[in-house]
N, CA and C atoms as an extended XYZ file, in Angstrom:
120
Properties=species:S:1:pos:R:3:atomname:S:1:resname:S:1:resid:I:1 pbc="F F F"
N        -3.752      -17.242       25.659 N   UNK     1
C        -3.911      -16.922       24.251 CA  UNK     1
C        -5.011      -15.867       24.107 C   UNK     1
N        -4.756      -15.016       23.271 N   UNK     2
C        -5.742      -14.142       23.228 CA  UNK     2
C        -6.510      -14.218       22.242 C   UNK     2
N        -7.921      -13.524       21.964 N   UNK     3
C        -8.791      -14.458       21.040 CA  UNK     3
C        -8.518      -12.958       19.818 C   UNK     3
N        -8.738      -13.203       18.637 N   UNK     4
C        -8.444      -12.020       17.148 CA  UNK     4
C       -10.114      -11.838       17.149 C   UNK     4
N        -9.599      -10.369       16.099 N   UNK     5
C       -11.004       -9.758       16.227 CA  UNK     5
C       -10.609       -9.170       14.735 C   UNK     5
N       -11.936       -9.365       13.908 N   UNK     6
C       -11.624       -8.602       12.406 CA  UNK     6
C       -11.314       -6.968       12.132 C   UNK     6
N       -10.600       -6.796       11.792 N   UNK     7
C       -10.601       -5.081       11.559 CA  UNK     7
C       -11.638       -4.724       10.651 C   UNK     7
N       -12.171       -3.438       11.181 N   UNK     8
C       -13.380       -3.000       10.517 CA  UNK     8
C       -12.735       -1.961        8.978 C   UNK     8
N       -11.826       -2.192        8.874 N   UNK     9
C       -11.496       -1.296        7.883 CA  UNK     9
C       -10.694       -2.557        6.032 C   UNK     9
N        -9.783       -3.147        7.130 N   UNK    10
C        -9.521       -4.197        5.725 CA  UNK    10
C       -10.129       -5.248        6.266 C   UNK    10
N       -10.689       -5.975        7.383 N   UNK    11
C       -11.375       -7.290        7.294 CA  UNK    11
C        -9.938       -8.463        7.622 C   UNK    11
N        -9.030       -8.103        8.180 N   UNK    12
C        -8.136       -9.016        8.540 CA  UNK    12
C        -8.304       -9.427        9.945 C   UNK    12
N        -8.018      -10.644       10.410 N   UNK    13
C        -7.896      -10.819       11.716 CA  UNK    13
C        -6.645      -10.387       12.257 C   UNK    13
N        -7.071      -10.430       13.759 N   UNK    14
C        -5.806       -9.439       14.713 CA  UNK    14
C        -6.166       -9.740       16.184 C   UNK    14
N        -4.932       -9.828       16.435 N   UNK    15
C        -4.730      -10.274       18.259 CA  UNK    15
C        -5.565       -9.376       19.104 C   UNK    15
N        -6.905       -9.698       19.644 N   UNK    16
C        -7.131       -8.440       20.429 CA  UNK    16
C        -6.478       -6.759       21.331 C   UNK    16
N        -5.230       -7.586       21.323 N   UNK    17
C        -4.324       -6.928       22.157 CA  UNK    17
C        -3.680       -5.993       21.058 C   UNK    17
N        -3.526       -6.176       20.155 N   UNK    18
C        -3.225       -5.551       18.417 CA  UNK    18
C        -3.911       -4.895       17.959 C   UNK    18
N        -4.601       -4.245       19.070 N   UNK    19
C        -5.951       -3.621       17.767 CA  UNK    19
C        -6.065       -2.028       18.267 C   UNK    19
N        -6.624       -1.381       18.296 N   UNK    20
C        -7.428        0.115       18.161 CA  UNK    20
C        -8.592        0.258       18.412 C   UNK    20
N        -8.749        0.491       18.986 N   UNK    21
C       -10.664        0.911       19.377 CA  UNK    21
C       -11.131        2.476       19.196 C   UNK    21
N       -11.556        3.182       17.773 N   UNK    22
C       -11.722        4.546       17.939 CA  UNK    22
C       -12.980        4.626       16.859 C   UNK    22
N       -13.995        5.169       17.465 N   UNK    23
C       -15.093        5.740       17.289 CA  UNK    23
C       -16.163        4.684       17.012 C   UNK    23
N       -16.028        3.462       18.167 N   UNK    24
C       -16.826        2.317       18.235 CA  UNK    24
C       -16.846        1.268       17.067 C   UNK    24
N       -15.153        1.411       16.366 N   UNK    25
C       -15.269        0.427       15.629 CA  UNK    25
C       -13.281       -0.100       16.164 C   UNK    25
N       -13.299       -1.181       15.365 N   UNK    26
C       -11.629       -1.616       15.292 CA  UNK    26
C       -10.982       -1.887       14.749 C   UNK    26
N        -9.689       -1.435       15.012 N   UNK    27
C        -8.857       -1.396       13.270 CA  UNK    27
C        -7.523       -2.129       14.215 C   UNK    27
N        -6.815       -2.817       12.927 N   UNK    28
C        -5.574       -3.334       13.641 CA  UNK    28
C        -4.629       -2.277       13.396 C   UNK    28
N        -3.050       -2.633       13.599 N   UNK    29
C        -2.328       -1.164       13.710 CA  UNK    29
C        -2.197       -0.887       12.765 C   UNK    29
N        -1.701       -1.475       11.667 N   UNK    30
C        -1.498       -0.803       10.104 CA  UNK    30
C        -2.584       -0.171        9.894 C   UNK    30
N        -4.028       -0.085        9.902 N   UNK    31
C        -4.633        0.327        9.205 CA  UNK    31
C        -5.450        1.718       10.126 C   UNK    31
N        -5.106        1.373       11.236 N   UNK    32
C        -4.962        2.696       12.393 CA  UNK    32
C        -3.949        4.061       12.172 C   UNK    32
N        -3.072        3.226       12.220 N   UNK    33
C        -2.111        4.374       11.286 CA  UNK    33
C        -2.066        5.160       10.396 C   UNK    33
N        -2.658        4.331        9.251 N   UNK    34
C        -3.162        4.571        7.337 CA  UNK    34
C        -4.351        5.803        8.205 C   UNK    34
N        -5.339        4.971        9.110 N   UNK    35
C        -6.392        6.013        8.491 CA  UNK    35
C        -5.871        7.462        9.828 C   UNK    35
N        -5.330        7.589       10.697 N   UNK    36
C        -4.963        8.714       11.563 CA  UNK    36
C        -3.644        9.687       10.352 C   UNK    36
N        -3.595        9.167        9.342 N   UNK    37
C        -2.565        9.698        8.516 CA  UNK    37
C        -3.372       10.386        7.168 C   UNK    37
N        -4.771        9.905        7.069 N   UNK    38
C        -5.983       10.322        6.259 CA  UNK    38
C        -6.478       11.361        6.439 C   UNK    38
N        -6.690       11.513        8.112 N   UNK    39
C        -7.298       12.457        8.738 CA  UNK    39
C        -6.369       13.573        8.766 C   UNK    39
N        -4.933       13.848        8.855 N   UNK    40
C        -4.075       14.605        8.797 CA  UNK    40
C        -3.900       15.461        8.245 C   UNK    40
C-alpha cells in the first residue's frame, strides 16, 4: 500500500505514486495538468 501525500495546490490527498514533484512542491495529476496548462 502506498502511503498519500496532500497536494500543495488544492490540499487533497493522493497516492504517492499519483503525484508530481515540480519545483519542490506536489501536486496530484489534475492539478499538475491545470497548472502546466497556466503556464502555457
Amino acid at each position: 500500500m502506498h502511503s498519500s501525500v496532500l497536494c500543495d495546490h488544492c490540499g487533497e490527498p493522493a497516492m504517492e505514486t499519483r503525484t508530481v514533484k515540480r519545483e519542490g512542491k506536489v501536486y496530484c495529476i489534475p492539478c499538475s495538468n491545470e497548472l502546466l496548462w497556466e503556464k502555457s
